[in-house]
N, C-alpha and C positions, 0 to 999 in steps of 0.2 A: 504494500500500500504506500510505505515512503519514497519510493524509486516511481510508482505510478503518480503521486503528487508532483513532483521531480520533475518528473516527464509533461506532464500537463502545466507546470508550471514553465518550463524550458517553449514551449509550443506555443504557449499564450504571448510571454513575450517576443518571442520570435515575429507571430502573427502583427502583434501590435506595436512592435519596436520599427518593424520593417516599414509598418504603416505613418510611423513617426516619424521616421528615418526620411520618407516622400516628403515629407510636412516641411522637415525640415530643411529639407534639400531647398525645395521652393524657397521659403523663409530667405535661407541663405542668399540667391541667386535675386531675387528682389532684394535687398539691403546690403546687394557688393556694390562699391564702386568702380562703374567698370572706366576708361580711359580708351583713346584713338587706337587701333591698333585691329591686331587678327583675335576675333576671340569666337575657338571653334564652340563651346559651351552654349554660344549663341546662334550659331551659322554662321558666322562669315565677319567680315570685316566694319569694328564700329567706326563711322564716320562722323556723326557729328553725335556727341554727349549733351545732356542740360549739367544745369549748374552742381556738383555735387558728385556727377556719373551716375548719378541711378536709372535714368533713363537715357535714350536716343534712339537714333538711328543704325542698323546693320543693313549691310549691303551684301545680297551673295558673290562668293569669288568666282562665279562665273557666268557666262550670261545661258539664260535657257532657251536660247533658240533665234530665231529670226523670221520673222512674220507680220502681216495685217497687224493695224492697233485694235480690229475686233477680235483677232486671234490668241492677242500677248494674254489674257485671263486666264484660256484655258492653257497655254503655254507655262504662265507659272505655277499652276494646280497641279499640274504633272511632276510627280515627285521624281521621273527620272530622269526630269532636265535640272534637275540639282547637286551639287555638289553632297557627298557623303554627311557632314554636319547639316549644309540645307535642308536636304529632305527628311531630316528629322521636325521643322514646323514647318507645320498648313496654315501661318498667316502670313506668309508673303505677296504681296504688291507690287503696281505698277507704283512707281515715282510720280507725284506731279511735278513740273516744269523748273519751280524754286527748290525742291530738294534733289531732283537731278541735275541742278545746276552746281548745286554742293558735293555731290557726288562726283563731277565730272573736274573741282576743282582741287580733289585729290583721289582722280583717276590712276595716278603711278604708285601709290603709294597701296590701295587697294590691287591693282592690276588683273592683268586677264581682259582688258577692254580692247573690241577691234576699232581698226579706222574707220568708224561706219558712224550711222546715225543711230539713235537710240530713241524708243519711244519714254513718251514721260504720259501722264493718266490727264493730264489736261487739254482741255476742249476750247475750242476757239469760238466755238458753233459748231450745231449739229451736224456742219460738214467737212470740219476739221479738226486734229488732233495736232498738240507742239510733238516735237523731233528736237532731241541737241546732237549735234553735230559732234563727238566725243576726238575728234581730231584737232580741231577748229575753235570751238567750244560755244557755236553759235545755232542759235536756236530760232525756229523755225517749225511754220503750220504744214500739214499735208492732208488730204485725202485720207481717213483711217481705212478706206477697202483697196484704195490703189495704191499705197505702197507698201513696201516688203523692209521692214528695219527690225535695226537687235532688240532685244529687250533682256533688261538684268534688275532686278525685283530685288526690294527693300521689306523689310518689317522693322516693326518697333520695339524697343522693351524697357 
C-alpha cells in the first residue's frame, strides 16, 4: 500500500507538474525581454521591439513563396512554406506597407530576401495593393490579380 501511494503520488505530480511546467513555460516566454536579433523560440528574426522587449515584431527567415497579393494568405497558412521554427505558429501575416518598410530597413541583417518586390497587406483601393521594392526600397501600388511578387510574413509577440 506504501509503494502504491508512492506511485500515485509520483503520477499525480508528474501529471500536474508537466501541466505547470506549460504554464510556466508561457509565463516565462511572455515576461522575457527579448532584443533585435535571431530568436528561433519565436520563429525567426525580431525586428522591431516596444519599449522594455516584451513585445514586437518577428519576421520569418525566409520568404514563403511568390504569388498574386490574393494568393500570399493562403501562401503563408501553409506550414511548409516555413522555415523549421516558423511552422511551429499559425499567426503569421502579410506586412502592411509601414512595417514592411521596417522590415526592408534591416533587410541584411534578417536576410534570405531576393531582389524582387515584396507584397505588404495594404490597399490603395479595391484595385490595388502596395509592393516594396526590397532592392531599391521603394514602394509602390499594383494590381493584387496581375502581378506575381515574394511574400515573407511577420507575426507579433
Amino acid at each position: 500500500m506504501k509503494y502504491l501511494n508512492l506511485s500515485m503520488l509520483l503520477f499525480w505530480s508528474l501529471l500536474f507538474g508537466h501541466s505547470t511546467f506549460g504554464q510556466n513555460a508561457k509565463n516565462q516566454r511572455i515576461d522575457k525581454n527579448y532584443s533585435i536579433g535571431c530568436w528561433p523560440e519565436l520563429g525567426g528574426y525580431v525586428f522591431k521591439i516596444s519599449d522594455g522587449g516584451a513585445h514586437g515584431w518577428i519576421a520569418e527567415i525566409q520568404d514563403q513563396g511568390k504569388t498574386s497579393w490574393l494568393g500570399a494568405k493562403k501562401a503563408i497558412s501553409d506550414g511548409s512554406n516555413h522555415s523549421i521554427e516558423g511552422a511551429k505558429f499559425m499567426d503569421w501575416r502579410l506586412l502592411t506597407k509601414e512595417e514592411q518598410h521596417q522590415m526592408y530597413l534591416q533587410k541584411d541583417l534578417i536576410g534570405g530576401f531576393a531582389k524582387d518586390y515584396y507584397w505588404s497587406t495594404s490597399e490603395n483601393d479595391k484595385k490595388e495593393a502596395f509592393w516594396q521594392d526590397f532592392n531599391s526600397g521603394f514602394q509602390e501600388k499594383a494590381p493584387p490579380r496581375a502581378s506575381s511578387y515574394s511574400i515573407r510574413s511577420v507575426r507579433e509577440f
